[in-house]
MIFIFI-486376 format. One line per 10 residues: number of its first residue (from 0); their letters; for each residue x, z, y of C-alpha. Coordinates in Angstrom, 3 decimals. Example, Ala and Ser with C-alpha at 12.3 -4.5 7.8 and 13.67 -1.06 7.14 Angstrom:
// residues 2
0> as> 12.300:7.800:-4.500; 13.670:7.140:-1.060
***
This chain:
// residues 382
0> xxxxxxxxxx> -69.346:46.662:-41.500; -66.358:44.548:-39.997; -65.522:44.661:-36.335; -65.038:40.855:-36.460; -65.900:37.513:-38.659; -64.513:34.382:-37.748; -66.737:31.577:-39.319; -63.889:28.574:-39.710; -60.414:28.521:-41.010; -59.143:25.832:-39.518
10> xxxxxxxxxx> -56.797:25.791:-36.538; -59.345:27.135:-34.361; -59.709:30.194:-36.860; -57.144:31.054:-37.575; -55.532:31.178:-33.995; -58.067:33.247:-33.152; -57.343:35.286:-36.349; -53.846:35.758:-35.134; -54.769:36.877:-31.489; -57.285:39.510:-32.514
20> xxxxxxxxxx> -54.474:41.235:-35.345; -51.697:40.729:-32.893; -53.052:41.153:-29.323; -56.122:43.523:-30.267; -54.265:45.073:-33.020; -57.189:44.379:-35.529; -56.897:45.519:-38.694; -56.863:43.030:-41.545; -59.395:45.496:-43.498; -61.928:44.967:-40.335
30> xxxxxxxxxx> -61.798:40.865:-39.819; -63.241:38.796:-42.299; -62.596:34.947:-42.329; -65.298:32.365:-44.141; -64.221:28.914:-45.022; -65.159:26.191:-47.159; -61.713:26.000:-48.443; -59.653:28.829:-50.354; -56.778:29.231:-48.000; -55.758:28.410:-43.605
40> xxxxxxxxxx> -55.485:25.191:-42.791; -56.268:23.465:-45.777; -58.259:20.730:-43.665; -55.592:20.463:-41.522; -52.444:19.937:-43.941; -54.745:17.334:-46.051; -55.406:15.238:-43.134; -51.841:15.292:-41.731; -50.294:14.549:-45.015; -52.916:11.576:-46.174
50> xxxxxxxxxx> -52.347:10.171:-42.665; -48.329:10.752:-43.005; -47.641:12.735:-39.580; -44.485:14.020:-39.221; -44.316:15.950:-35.854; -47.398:16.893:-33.751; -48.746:15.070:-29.757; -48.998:18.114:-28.577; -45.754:20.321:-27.058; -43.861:23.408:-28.760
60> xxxxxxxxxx> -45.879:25.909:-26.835; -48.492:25.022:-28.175; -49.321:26.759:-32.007; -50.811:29.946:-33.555; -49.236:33.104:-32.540; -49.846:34.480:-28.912; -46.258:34.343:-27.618; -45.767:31.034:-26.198; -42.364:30.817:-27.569; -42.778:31.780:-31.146
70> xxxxxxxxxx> -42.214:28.857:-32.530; -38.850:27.962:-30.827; -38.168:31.495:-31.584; -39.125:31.208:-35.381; -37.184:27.505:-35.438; -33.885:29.861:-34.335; -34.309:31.924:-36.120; -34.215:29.696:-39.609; -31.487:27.698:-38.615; -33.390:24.936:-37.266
80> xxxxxxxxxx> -31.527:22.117:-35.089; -33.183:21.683:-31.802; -32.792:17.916:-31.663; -33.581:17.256:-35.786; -37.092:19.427:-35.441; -38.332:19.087:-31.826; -39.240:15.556:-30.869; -38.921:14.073:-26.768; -40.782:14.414:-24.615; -41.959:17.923:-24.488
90> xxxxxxxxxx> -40.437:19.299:-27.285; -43.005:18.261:-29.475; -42.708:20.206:-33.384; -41.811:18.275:-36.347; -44.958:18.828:-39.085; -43.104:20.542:-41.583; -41.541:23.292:-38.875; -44.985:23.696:-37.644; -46.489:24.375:-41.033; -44.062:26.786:-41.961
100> xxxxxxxxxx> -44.378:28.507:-38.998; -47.925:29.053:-39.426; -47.245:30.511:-42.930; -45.499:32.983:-41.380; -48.353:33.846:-39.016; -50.521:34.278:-42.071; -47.836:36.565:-43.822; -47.611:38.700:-41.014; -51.338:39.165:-40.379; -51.750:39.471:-43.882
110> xxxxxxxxxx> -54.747:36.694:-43.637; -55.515:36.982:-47.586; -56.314:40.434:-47.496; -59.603:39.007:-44.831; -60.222:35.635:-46.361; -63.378:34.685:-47.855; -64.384:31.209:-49.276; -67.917:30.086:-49.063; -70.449:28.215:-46.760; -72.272:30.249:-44.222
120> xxxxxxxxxx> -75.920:28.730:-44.147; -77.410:31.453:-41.714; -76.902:33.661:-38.872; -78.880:36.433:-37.704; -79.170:39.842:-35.515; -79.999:43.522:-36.245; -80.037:45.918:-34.283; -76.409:45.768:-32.200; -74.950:43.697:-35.243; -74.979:40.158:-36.909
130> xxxxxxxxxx> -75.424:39.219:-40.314; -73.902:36.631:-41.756; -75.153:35.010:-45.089; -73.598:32.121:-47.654; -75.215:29.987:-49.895; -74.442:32.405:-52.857; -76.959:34.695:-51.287; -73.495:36.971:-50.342; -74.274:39.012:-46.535; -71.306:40.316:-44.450
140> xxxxxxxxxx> -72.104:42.333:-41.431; -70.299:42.518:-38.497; -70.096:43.355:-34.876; -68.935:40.651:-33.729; -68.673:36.985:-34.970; -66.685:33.989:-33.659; -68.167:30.354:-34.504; -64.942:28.276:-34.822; -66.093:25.364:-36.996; -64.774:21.832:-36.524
150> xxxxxxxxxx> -65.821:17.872:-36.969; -64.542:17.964:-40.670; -67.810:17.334:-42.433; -69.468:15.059:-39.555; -67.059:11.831:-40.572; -67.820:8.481:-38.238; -69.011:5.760:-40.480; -70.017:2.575:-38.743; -72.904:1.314:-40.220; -71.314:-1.970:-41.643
160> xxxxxxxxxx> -68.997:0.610:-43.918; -72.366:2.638:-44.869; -74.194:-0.831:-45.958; -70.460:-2.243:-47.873; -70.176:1.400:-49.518; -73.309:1.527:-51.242; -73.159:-2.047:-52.385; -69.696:-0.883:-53.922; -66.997:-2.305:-51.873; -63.725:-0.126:-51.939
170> xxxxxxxxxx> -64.109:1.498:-48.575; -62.789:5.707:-47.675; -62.541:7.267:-44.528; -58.851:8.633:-43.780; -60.512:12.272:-43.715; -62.044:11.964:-47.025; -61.323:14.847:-49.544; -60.975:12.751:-51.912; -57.364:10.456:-52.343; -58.500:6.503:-51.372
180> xxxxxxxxxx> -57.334:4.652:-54.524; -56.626:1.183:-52.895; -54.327:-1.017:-55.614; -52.822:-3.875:-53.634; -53.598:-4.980:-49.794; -55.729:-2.226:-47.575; -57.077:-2.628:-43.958; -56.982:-0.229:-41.973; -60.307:-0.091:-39.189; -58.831:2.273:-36.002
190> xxxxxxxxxx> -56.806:1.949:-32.855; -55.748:5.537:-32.244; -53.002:7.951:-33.479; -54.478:8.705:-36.731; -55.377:4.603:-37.621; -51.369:4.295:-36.128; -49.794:6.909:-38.539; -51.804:5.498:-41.670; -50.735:2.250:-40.819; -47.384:3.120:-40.931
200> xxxxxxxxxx> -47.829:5.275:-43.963; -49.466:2.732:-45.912; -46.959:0.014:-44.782; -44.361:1.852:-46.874; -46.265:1.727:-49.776; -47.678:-1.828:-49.391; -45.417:-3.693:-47.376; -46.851:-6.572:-46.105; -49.918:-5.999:-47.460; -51.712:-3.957:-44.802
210> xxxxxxxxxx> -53.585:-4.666:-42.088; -54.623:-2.793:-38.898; -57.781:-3.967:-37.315; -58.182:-2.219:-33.681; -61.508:-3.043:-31.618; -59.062:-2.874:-28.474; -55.358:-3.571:-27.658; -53.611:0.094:-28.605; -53.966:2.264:-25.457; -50.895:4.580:-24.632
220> xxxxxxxxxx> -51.702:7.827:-23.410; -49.222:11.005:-24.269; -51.716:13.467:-25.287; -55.440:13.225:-25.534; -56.352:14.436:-21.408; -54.318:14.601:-18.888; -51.954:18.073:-18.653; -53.584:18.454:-15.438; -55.976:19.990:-17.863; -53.813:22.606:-19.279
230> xxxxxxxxxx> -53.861:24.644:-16.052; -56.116:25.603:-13.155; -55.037:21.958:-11.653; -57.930:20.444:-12.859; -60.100:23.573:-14.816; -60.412:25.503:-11.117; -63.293:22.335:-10.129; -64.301:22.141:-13.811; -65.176:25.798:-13.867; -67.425:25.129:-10.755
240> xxxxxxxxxx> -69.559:22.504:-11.373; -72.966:24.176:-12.165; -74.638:21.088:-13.885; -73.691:20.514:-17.527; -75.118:17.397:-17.742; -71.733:16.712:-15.555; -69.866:19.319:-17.120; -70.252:16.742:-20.262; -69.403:13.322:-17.780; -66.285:14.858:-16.822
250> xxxxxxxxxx> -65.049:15.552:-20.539; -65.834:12.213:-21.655; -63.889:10.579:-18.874; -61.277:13.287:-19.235; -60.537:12.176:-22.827; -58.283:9.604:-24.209; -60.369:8.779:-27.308; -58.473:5.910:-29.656; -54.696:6.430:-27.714; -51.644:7.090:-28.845
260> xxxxxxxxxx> -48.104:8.364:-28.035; -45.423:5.110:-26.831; -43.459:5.504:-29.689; -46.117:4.921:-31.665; -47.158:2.203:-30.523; -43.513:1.138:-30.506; -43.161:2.040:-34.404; -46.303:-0.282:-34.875; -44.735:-3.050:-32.595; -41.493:-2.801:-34.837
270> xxxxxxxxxx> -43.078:-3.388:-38.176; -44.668:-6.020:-36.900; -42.261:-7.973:-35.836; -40.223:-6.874:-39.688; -43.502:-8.439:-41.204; -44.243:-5.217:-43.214; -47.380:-5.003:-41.100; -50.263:-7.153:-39.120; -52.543:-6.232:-36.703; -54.974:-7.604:-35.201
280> xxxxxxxxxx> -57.601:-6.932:-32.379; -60.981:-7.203:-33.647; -64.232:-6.042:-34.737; -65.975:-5.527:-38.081; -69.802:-6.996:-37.916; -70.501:-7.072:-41.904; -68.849:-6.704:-45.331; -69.551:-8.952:-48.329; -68.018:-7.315:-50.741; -64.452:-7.222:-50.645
290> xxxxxxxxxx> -64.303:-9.593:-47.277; -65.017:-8.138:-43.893; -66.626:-10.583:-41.267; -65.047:-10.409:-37.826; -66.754:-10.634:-34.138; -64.750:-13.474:-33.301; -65.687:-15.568:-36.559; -62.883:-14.898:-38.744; -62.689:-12.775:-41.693; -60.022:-10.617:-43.708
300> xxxxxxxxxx> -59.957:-10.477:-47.351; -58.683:-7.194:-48.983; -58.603:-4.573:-51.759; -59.569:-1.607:-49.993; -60.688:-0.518:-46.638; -59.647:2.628:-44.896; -61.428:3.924:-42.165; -59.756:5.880:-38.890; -62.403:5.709:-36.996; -62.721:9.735:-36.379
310> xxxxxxxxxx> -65.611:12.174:-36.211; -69.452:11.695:-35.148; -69.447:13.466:-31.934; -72.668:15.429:-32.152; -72.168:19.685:-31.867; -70.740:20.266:-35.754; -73.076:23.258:-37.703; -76.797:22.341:-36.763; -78.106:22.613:-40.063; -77.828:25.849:-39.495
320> xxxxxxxxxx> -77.157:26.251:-36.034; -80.279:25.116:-34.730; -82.772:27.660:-36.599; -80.294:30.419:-34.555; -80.961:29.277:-31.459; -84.842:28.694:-31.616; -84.777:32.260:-33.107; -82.934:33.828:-30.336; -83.308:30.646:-27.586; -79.634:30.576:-26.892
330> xxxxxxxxxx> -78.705:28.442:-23.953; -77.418:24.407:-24.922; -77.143:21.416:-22.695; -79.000:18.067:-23.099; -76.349:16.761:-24.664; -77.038:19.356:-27.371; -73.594:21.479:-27.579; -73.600:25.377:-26.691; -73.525:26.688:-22.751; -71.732:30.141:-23.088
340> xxxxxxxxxx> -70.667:32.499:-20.869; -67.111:31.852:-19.523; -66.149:34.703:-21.535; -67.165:31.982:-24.802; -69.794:34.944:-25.413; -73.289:33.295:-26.161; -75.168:36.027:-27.749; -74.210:39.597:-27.463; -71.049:39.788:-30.136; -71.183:36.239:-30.616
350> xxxxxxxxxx> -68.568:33.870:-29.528; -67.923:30.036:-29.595; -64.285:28.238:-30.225; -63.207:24.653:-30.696; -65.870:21.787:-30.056; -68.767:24.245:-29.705; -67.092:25.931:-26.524; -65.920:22.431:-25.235; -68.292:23.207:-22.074; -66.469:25.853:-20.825
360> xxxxxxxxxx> -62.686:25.187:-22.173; -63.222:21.493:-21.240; -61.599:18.342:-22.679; -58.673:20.507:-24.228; -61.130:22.415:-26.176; -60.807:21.242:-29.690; -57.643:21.245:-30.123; -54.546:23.319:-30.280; -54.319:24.233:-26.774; -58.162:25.086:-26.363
370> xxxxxxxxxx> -58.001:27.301:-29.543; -55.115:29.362:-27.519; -56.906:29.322:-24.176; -60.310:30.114:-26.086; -59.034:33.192:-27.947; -57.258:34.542:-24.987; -60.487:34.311:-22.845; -62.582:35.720:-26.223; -59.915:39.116:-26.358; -59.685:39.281:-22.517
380> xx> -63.621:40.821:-22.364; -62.467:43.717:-24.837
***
């Protein structure tokens, strides 16, 4: 039996992979990790590379190991310039720096030796134990088990792009697994960071030839919520409001959904003034084929259609999910997503990370930040 099993190996994961080895001092023989893919972050480098990031929003204290300063540590350490790899304001990491620092992460904590790829399709108790089964019909038992699954497989498809997909029109979502294959001019349906870096990435390889197509003028924020929400400035009220009906209000108005970063915004101003890219504020209605009908009565002709229009936002694992908590009537919201215990214990030896503990980590929850502040609350009950 393992001591722990972390269900996810994305960022979420694998963060809290690295607290238990380095802050419990787990061994790698007594953590197992499940995930779809065969090694860390495979999600994670696909979608920043197909999108063309090159540093992250969020700031240099913010990454997988539990020292805050690792990473500036580790970019010393290899000889790394200060202002080449960390990007103003708030030091934010270059991509490649970031990567490579989580590599060594995964070399120190030895995360092969605990890796396991498959799909978990159940979840149940015996006894003071959980069991956790894949669709191969493989069981792992363990004592405890963290849920730290993401939006990955819940992609937002507007229904226009659902109709204009199955009557064959050339349309992908950005977080696809599979490459987009898009020959000549390509619109691009988003206004956040994500729409903003393809944009830019597919600019370079089709200049003048791409599109952006925002609902909205692009909104500037720096990160996704406020920093306020880093600290106890705004989590001390958070943590006291007793109704998670507005637990749930307060995340939603927290959140800067569709923003980006200034220079962004900048970048996309500056290519559109070169001419290598257009944008323009509207909305798709319908697609006939390989033309997309606009809200305001106009229409855009194109090649291929890529879609940054981010993740459905309903709690991610329910088709399996939901038969554990009519079995053991675990505790969820209206709005459907998990209430555990500050602690991010729902079940005795069960824990929640990422979107699932969004409740009690807040708007910060799903991403890097919230998997740091999630793990340390997880490790802080042993």
């Amino acid at each position: 039996m393992k001591k722990w099993l972390i269900i996810g190996g994305g960022i979420q994961g694998c963060t809290m992979a690295s607290y238990l080895r380095k802050r419990l001092g787990i061994n790698e023989t007594e953590m197992t990790i499940v995930d779809l893919k065969d090694k860390p972050l495979m999600n994670w480098r696909l979608f920043t590379k197909r999108v063309g990031m090159s540093y992250l929003r969020s700031p240099s204290i913010h990454h997988l190991d539990p020292s805050p300063f690792a990473l500036e540590k580790f970019a010393k350490q290899n000889g790394c310039k200060d202002h080449l790899h960390f990007h103003a304001p708030y030091d934010r990491p270059d991509l490649q720096l970031f990567n490579q620092h989580c590599d060594e992460i995964f070399e120190q904590i030895d995360i092969e030796k605990s890796w396991v790829q498959g799909r978990v399709v159940a979840l149940t108790k015996s006894n003071h134990h959980w069991i956790v089964t894949l669709a191969d019909g493989t069981d792992f038992h363990a004592e405890n088990v963290v849920i730290a699954i993401g939006l990955s497989e819940q992609l937002n498809w507007p229904e226009w792009a659902k109709e204009g997909k199955k009557s064959g029109a050339n349309i992908a979502h950005v977080f696809d697994d599979k490459e987009p294959t898009i020959t000549d001019s390509v619109v691009i349906v988003g206004g956040g960071i994500s729409a903003a870096h393809a944009a830019l990435q597919w600019s370079k390889l089709r200049p003048n030839k791409v599109t952006l197509l925002p609902r909205h003028p692009l909104t500037v924020h720096q990160f996704d919520s406020d920093p306020g929400w880093l600290g106890p400035k705004y989590m001390n009220k958070f943590s006291k409001i007793g109704c998670y009906e507005e637990r749930r209000k307060v995340i939603k108005t927290a959140r800067h959904p569709g923003s980006l970063p200034s220079e962004l915004k900048t970048e996309i101003e500056r290519h559109r003034k070169l001419g290598t890219l257009q944008v323009k504020i509207d909305e798709v209605i319908e697609i006939q084929r390989d033309t997309l009908l606009l809200k305001s009565g106009g229409d855009l002709t194109t090649s291929g259609i890529l879609l940054a229009t981010g993740f459905e936002q309903k709690p991610p694992g329910m088709d399996w999910l939901q038969t554990l908590i009519q079995t053991y009537c675990l505790p969820c919201a209206s709005c459907g997503y998990p209430i555990p215990k500050p602690s991010l214990e729902w079940e005795e030896g069960l824990y929640l990370l990422g979107a699932l503990a969004e409740l009690q980590l807040g708007p910060v929850a799903r991403n890097i930040s919230g998997a740091r502040r999630g793990a340390e609350r997880i490790i802080s009950s042993f």
